[in-house]
C-alpha positions in Angstrom: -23.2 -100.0 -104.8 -22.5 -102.7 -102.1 -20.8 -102.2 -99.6 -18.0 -104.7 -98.5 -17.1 -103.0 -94.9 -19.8 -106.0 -93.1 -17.4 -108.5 -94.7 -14.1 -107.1 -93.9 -15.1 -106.4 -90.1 -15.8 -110.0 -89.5 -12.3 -111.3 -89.6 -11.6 -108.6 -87.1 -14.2 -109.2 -84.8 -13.6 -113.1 -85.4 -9.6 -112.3 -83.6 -11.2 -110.0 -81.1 -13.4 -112.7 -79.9 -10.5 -114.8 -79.9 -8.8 -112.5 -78.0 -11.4 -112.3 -75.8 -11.4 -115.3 -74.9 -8.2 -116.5 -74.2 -7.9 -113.1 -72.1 -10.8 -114.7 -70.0 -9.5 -117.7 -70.2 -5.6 -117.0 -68.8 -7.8 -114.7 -66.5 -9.6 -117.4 -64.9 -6.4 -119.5 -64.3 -4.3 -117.0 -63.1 -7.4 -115.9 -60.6 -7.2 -119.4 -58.8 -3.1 -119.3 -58.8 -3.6 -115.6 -56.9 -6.3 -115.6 -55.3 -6.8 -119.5 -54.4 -6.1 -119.0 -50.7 -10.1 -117.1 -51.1 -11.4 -119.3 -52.6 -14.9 -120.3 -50.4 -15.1 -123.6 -53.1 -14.4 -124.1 -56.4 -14.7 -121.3 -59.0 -16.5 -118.8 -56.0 -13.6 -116.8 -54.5 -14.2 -113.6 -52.9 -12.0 -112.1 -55.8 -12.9 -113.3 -59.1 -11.1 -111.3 -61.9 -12.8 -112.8 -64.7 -15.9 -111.4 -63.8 -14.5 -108.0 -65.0 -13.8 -109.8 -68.1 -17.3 -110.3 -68.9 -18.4 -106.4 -68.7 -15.2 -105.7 -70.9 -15.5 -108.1 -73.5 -19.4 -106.9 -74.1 -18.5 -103.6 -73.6 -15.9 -103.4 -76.0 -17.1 -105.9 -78.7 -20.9 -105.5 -77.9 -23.6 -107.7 -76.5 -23.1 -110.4 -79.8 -19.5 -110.6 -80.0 -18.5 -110.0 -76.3 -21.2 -112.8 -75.1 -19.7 -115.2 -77.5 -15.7 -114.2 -76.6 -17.0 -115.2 -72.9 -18.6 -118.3 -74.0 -16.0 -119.7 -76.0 -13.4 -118.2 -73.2 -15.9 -120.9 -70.8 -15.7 -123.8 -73.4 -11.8 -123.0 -73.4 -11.8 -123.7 -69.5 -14.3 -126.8 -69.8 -11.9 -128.6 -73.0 -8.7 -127.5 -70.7 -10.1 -129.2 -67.3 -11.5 -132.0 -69.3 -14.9 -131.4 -68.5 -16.9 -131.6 -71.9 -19.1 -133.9 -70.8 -20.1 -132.3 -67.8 -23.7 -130.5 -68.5 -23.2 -128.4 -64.9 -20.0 -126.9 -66.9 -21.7 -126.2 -69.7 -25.1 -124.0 -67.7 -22.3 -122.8 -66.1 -20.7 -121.1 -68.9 -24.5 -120.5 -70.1 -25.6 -118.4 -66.9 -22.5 -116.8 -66.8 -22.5 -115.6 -70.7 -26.4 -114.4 -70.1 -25.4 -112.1 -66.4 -23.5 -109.7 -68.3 -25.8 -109.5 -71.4 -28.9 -109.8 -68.8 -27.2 -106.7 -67.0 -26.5 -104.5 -69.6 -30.1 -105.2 -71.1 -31.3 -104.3 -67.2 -29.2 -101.3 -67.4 -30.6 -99.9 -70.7 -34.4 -100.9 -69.4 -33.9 -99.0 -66.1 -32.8 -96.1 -67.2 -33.9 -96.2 -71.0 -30.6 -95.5 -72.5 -27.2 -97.4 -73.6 -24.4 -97.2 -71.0 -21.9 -94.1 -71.3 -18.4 -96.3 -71.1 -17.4 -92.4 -69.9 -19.2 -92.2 -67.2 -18.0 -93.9 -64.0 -21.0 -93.8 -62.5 -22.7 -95.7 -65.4 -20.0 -98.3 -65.3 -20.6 -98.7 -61.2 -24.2 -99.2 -61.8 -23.4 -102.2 -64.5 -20.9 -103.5 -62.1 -23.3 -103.6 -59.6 -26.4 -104.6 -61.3 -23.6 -107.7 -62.9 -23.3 -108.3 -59.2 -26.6 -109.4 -57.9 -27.4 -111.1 -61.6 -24.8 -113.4 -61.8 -24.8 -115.0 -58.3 -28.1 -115.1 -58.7 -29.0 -117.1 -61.9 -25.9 -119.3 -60.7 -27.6 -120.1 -57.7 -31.0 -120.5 -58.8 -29.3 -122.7 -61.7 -27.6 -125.1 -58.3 -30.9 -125.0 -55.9 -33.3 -126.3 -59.5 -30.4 -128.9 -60.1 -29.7 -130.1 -56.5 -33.0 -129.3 -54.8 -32.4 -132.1 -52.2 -29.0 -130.4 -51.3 -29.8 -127.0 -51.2 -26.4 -124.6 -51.5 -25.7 -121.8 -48.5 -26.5 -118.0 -49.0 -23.0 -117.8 -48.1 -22.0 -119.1 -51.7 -23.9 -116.7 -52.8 -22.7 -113.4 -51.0 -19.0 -114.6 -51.6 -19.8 -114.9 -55.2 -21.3 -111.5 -55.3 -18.6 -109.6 -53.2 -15.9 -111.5 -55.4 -17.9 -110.4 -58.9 -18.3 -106.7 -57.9 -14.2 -106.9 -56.2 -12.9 -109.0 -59.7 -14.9 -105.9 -61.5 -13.2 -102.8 -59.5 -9.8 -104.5 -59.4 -9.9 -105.7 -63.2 -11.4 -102.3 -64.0 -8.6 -100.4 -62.0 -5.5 -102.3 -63.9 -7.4 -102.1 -67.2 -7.5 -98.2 -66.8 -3.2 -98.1 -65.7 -2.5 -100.7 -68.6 -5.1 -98.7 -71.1 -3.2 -95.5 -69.9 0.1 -96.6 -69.8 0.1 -98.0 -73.3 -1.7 -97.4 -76.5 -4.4 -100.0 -76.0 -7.1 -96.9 -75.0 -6.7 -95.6 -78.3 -7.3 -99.0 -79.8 -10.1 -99.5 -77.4 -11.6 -96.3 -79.0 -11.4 -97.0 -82.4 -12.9 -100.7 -81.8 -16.2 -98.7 -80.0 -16.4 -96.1 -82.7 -17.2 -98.3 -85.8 
């Protein structure tokens, strides 16, 4: 008999996605109304919530449908600063889809198993490993595109510092909220199909 489970999961991952991404989205705005005052230059701030966005949305939907709730959380924020023709937005939103795929994939090579989403110490590790991966293809993507004007290690560090702080603090108010409400039970469900 066949089964009709793959069909009837796709309109709920389809609004998860969506929710995903508007999440990341509203996430990214509200970062640079908070914590604009950090901001080194535009989009690095040495707080940058979003960036706990990314782990969440693959953790919870999975590599597939958490990449693509970031991505189309990225086009959301190119179409909404009017951007679409820019191609730098675009990589952008490219190297900062593949960081947290590129992590978790890291994660599972180094220590030759999934991560345990109940295990802190496994969540640290992704944080960390996140850390160094997205600053870096980010600035390997700005030195290969502006060779002549070569960006500061600076950028760099700030981006990493705010990455890893936008991943504790996210991770810190998802846990109170998840707590505090009935969203870890829904979390659970979505991670046990």
């Amino acid at each position: 008999m066949i089964s009709l489970r793959p069909l009837t999961v796709l309109p709920e991952k389809a609004t998860l996605v969506l929710l995903g991404s508007l999440v990341y989205t509203s996430l990214h705005m509200a970062n640079i109304w908070l914590f604009g005052v950090w901001e080194v230059t535009q989009n690095i701030s040495w707080i940058y919530l979003p960036s706990f966005i990314r782990l969440a949305n693959l953790l919870i939907l999975g590599p597939l449908w958490g990449t693509l709730a970031t991505g189309l959380g990225g086009a959301e924020l190119i179409f909404l600063s009017d951007q679409a023709l820019n191609g730098l937005a675009w990589l952008n939103v490219l190297a900062s889809c593949s960081s947290a795929v590129a992590a978790y994939g890291l994660f599972q090579w180094l220590f030759h198993r999934p991560v345990a989403l109940s295990q802190l110490k496994d969540l640290l590790l992704l944080a960390g490993i996140y850390t160094l991966i997205n600053p870096g293809l980010h600035f390997l993507l700005w030195q290969l595109l502006y060779a002549n004007t070569p960006k500061p290690l600076h950028d760099f560090v700030a981006m990493a510092v705010g990455d890893l702080v936008g991943v504790i603090v996210g991770g810190l108010f998802f846990v109170w909220v998840a707590r505090s409400s009935g969203l870890a039970r829904f979390v659970a469900r979505q991670l046990h199909r």
